[in-house]
Every structure is written in structure tokens, then in C-alpha cells.
N, C-alpha and C positions, 0 to 999 in steps of 0.2 A: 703392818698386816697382822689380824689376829687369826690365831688357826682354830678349829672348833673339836673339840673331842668329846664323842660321846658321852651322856652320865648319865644315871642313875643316880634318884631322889627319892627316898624312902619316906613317906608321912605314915605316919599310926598314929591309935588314939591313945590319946591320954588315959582314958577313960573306961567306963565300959563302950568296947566294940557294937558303932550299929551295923544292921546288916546291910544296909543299903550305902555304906560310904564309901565305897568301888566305884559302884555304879553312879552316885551322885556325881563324883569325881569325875568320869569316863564323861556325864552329859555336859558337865561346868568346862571339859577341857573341848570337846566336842569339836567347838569350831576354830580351835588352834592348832593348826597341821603340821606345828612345829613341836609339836610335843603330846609323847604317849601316853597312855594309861595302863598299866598291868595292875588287878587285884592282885593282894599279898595278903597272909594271914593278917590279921591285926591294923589293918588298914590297903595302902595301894602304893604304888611306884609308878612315878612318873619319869619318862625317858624325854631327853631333850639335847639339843646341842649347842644351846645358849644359858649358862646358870641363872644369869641377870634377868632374860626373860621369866626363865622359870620361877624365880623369886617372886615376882612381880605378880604372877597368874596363882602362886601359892598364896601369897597374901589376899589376894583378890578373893580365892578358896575360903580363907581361912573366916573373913570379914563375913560370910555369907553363911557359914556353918555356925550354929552351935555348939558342935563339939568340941573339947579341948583335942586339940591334934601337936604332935612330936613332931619336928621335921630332922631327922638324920641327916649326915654331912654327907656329900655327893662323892660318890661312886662312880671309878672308871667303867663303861657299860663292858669294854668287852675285856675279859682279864685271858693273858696265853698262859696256857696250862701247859703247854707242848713247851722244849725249847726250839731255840731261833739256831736255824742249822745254816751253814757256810759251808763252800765247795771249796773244796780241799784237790792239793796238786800233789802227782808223783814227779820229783826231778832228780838227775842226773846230769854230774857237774865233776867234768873231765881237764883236771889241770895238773899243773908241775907243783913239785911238794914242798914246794915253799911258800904257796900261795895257800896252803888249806888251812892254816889259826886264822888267818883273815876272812878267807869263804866262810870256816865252820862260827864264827863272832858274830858274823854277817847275819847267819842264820838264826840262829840263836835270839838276834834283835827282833826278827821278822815273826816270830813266834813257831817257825820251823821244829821240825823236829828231826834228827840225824837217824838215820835207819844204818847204815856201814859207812863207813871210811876204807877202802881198800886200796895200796899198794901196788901196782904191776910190778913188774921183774923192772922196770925200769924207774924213768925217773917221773910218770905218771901216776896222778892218785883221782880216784874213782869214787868223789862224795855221792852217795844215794838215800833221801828221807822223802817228807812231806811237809809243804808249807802251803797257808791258806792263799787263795785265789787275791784276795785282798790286799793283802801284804808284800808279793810276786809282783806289782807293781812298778817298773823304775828299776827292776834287781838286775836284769842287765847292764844298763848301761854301768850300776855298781860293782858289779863283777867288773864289768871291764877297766874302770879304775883303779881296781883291788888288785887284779891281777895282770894290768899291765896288759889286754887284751890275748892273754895268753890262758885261754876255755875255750869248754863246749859244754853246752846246755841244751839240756833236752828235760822238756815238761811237757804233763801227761793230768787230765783232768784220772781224780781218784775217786771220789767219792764227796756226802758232806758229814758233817759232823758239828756236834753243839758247837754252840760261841761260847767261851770260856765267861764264867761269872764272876765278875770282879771281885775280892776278898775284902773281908772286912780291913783296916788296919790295925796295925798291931798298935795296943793303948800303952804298952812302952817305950814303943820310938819316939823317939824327941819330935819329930815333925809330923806326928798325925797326932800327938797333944798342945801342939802352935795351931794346928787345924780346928781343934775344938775351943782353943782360947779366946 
């Protein structure tokens, strides 16, 4: 199964710019409802969401014109300027204090973040952060592994917040330079 994603196809002229090769373009694409025309300085953009088609009705274009025409390499049509935000959880995770290096490792994998670790007078400790909605997944029944079913968890929709942006690698680790080998 092929999926289709929007694009953007840039032609300009080689040449001198005529006035009318927007508009030739707009009547030559006319009766193909699969793909649009936008005037651009220096020529026009065709929007489509078949390349292959588009190629084909560009050549077609091309045979039929005159002008020497550029075809630029295809463009995602729609780019996110915004980031991609994810809803975020407040929890509270009430166990015996032998079980919290394992809760707080837990968390940590999850991409959690620890807001307090507290202590009662007793032999109870009181983990309180935030971990994304996504990741919260399956974390009980983990906790109850980890901790021998001996918790309480309590989660709380917080808010969203960006998706983290994966980092470049570092070009001196031995294994993001096997990556590029």
C-alpha cells in the first residue's frame, strides 16, 4: 500500500520570464483535478499528490512550450512551523522505601521527570513528577512487579508540552561513526 503526501513542484524559467506561463500552465493543467496550479515569481507551482503523475503532465508541459523551464525537486506541501505537543500526566506513587531506586529507574526509562521524593515519619515514601501520557502505558502493572504490589498511584491529566527533538549524535562515539560507515 502506497500512502500519498502532499508536494510541491516548482517550474521556472530558464530564461527570460514570459507573462503568460502561470496562466498557460493553469489552462495545460485545467482538466487534471489531480493537481494544482499556484503562479510563483519566475514561473508556477504545481501541487499534487502523485510525483509520477506529475512528472508525466510536466513533460507533457514541457513538449508543448517553448520555453526552457527548471523543474525544482519536490517539496513537502505542508511544513509544521508549530511543535508537536503531547499530554502530559501528574502522578503520585505512594510505596515502602525500598522499592523507590526501582520506581525512580522506572521513571526515568519512561522519560518522566521526578518533581519530590519525600519521606513520611514512617517507612512510606511519597514519589510526585510528571511523565507523558504515552509512556504511562503498561506502568502499572510494572510498578506492581517492581514493587511486589506493594503501591498506590494516583494520575492526573497536567497539561501538553513539546515532543522532545531527537539530538544529533555525537561524531565521537564509536557507534554513531559504524552508523555513518
Amino acid at each position: 500500500m502506497s500512502t500519498f503526501k502532499p508536494l510541491e513542484i516548482a517550474i521556472l524559467s530558464d530564461g527570460e520570464v514570459s507573462s503568460t506561463l502561470a496562466q498557460d500552465a493553469a489552462e495545460f493543467f485545467a482538466d487534471n483535478s489531480r493537481i494544482g496550479v499556484k503562479p510563483r515569481p519566475g514561473g508556477f507551482v504545481l501541487q499534487t499528490v502523485s510525483e509520477q503523475e506529475a512528472d508525466a503532465a510536466i513533460q507533457a508541459f514541457i513538449a508543448t512550450h517553448d520555453q526552457p523551464l527548471k523543474i525544482l525537486a519536490p517539496q513537502p506541501l505542508y511544513r509544521w512551523e508549530d511543535p508537536i505537543l503531547e499530554p502530559i500526566m501528574t502522578f503520585r506513587i505512594r510505596t515502602t522505601a525500598e522499592f523507590t531506586d526501582p520506581i525512580v529507574n522506572d521513571i526515568d526509562s519512561r522519560r518522566g521527570a521526578i518533581q519530590s521524593v519525600d519521606k513520611d515519619g514512617g517507612e512510606e515514601t511519597l514519589i510526585q513528577g510528571l511523565i507523558p501520557l504515552a509512556n504511562s502505558y503498561g506502568w502499572t502493572n510494572n510498578l506492581k512487579q517492581l514493587t511486589k504490589d506493594h503501591f498506590t498511584l494516583e494520575i492526573d491529566f497536567h497539561g501538553y508540552e513539546p515532543i522532545p527533538q531527537p539530538e544529533d549524535p555525537d561524531p565521537n562515539e564509536p557507534a554513531a561513526g559504524a552508523l555513518r560507515a
